[in-house]
C-alpha positions in Angstrom: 154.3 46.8 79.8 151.7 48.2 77.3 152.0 51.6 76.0 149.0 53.6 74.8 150.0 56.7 72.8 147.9 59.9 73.5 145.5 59.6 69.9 144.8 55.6 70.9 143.4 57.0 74.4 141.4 59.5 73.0 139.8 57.1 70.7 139.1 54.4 73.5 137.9 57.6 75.4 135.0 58.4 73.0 134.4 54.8 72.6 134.0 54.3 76.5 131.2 57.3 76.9 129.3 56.1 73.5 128.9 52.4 75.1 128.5 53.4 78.8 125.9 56.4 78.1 124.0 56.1 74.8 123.3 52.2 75.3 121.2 52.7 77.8 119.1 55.5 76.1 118.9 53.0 73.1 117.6 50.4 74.8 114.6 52.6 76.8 113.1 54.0 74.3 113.2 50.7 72.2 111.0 49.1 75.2 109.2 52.8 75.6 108.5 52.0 71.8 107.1 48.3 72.5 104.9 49.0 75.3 103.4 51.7 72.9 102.9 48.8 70.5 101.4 46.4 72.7 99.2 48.7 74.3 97.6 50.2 70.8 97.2 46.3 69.9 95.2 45.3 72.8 93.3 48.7 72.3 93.0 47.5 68.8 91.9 43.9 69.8 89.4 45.4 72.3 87.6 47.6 69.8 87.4 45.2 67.3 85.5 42.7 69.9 83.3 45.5 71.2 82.2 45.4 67.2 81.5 42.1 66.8 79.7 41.8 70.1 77.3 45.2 69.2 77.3 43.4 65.6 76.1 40.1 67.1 73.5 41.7 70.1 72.2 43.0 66.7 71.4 40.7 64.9 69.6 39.0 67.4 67.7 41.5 68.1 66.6 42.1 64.4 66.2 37.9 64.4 63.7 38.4 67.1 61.3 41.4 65.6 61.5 39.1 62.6 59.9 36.4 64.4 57.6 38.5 65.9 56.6 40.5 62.9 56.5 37.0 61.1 53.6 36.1 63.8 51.6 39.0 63.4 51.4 38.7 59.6 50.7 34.9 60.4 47.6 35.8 62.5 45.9 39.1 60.4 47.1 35.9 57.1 44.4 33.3 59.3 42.5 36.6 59.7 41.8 36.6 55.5 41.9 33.2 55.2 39.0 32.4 58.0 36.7 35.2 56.2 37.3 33.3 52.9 36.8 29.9 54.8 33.4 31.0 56.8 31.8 32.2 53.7 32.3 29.7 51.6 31.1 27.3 54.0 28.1 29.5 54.2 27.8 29.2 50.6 27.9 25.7 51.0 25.5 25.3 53.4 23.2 28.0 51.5 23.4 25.7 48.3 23.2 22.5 50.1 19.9 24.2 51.8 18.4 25.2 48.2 18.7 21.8 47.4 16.9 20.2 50.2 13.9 22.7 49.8 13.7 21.7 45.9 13.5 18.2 47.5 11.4 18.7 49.4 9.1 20.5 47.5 9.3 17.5 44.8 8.5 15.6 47.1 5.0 17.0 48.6 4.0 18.0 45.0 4.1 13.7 44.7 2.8 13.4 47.9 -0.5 15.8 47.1 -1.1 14.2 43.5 -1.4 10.8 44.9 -3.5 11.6 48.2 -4.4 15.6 49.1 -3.6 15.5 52.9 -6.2 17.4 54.9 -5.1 19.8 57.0 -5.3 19.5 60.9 -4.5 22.3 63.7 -1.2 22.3 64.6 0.3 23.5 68.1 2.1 26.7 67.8 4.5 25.7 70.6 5.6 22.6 68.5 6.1 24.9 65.7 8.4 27.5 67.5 10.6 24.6 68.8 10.9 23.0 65.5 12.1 26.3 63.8 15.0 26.2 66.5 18.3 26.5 65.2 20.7 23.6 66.6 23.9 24.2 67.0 25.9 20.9 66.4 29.4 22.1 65.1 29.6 25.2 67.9 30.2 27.5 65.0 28.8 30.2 67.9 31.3 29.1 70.2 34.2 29.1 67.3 32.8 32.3 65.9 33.1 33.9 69.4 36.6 33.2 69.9 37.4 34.4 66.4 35.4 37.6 67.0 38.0 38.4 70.0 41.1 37.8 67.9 39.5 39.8 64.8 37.5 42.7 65.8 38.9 43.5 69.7 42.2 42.2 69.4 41.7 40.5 73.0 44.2 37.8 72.2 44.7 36.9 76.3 40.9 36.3 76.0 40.9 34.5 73.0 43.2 31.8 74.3 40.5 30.0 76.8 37.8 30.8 74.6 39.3 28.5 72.0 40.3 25.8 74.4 36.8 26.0 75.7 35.2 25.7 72.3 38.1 22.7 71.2 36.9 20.4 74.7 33.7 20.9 73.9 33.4 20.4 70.3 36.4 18.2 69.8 34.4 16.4 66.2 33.5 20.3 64.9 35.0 21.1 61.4 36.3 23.5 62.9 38.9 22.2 65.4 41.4 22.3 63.2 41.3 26.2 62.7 41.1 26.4 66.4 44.0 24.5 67.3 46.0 26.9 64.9 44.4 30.0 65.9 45.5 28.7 69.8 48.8 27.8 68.4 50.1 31.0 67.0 48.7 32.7 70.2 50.2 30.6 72.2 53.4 31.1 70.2 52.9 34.8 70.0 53.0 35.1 74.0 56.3 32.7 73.6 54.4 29.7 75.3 56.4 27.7 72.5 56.1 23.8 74.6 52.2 24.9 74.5 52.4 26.3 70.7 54.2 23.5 69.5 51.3 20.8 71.0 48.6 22.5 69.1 50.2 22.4 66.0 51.4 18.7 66.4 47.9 18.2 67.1 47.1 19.4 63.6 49.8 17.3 62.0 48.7 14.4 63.7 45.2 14.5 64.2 44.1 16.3 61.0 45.7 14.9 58.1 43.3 16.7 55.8 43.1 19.5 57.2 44.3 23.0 54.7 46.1 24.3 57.9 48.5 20.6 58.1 51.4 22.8 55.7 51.3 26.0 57.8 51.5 23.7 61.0 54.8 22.1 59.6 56.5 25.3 59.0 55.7 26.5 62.4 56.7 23.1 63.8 60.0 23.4 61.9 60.3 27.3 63.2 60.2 26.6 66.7 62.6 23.7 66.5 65.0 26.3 64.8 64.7 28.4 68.0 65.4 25.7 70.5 68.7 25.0 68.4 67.3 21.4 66.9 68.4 21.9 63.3 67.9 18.5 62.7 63.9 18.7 63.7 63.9 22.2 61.9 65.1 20.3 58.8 62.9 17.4 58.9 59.7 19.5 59.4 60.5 22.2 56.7 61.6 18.8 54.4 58.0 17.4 55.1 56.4 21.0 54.0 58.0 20.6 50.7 57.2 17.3 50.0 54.2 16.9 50.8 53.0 20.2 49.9 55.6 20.8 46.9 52.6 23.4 45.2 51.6 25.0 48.3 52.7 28.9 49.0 54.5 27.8 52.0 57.0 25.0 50.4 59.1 28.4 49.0 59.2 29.7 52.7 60.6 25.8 53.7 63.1 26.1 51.0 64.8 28.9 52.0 64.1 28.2 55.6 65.9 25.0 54.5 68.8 26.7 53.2 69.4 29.1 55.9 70.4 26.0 58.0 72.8 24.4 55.7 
């Protein structure tokens, strides 16, 4: 038989109560302790995805007034450089005109000295119809369409007035500046299929033509904003190599670089 003296059962006394009361104390608030861990974490995890998702809705947002405030400055840009364009294509046709009178005027001052011409009545009807202007490039029709885009800012009206003067004068000089006008409204009312026709058009049909660089950026925008990074890039490539002085090649280079 074991014998326990009176000091040994006090000790295994004081023993007993710390393991059979304080363990369990221990042990709640060590799980109390955890769940307060876990559920600052996940309120931690939570906040910091509720930033990134504001961060991101952001940015989008400020991606897409970009774009749009790129348009604008695209369209009151064609705005300049169509006043430039029209005048000096009236100064064109003003010299080219001069010329043709000096010609002309040459030409019956030989035409008197070597046999005076008698002078016969001449029907004033013939006259008046001669003195007609024709109106072979549709300049009217062009000038029109322009005149809603510039001065009233009807861009909704603009749109068939363009088409209408493109079908019906598809040789004009002009066709080219009205498939870009069409293109960036087009694009500015985010019909981008339809946007991205017109300017293909350009590229394709107008090799020549001082709006081809422009049309190649734009082509290589809207390809960014369908995702097709590789189209983006060949486009924006095309700008800079074939246009490697133009004010646009700088706008393909870092266009260029934002996608690598």
């Amino acid at each position: 038989m074991i014998r326990i003296n009176t000091k040994t059962a006090i000790i295994m006394a004081v023993l007993y109560s710390g393991l059979g009361h304080a363990a369990p104390a221990t042990v709640l608030d060590a799980t109390a302790s955890a769940q307060m861990v876990t559920n600052k974490a996940t309120r931690s995890v939570e906040q910091r995805l509720t930033r990134i998702e504001n961060i991101l809705q952001a940015r989008t947002r400020s991606q897409l007034d970009t774009q749009q405030r790129l348009d604008q400055l695209s369209i009151e840009l064609m705005n300049l450089q169509g006043a430039i364009e029209e005048s000096n294509l009236e100064q064109s046709k003003i010299t080219q005109r001069q010329r043709d009178i000096l010609n002309d005027i040459e030409r019956i001052r030989t035409t008197l000295v070597a046999k005076p011409v008698t002078p016969v009545a001449t029907n004033a009807s013939i006259l008046n119809a001669t003195n007609q202007p024709v109106n072979l490039t549709g300049k009217d029709s062009y000038n029109y369409a322009i005149k809603l885009i510039k001065n009233e800012r009807k861009y909704d009206e603009a749109i068939p007035a363009l088409q209408s003067f493109i079908s019906t004068y598809p040789e004009s000089e002009l066709a080219a500046n009205a498939h870009y006008w069409l293109g960036l409204l087009l694009r500015k009312n985010n019909k981008n299929d339809e946007a991205k026709i017109e300017f293909e058009k350009i590229v394709t049909q107008y090799p020549a033509s001082n709006k081809r660089a422009d049309s190649l950026q734009k082509l290589g925008q809207l390809a960014k904003l369908t995702g097709s990074n590789s189209e983006a890039k060949r486009y924006f490539k095309l700008v800079i190599k074939d246009y490697p002085n133009d004010s646009v090649a700088k706008l393909a280079k870092q266009e260029l670089a934002a996608l690598k």
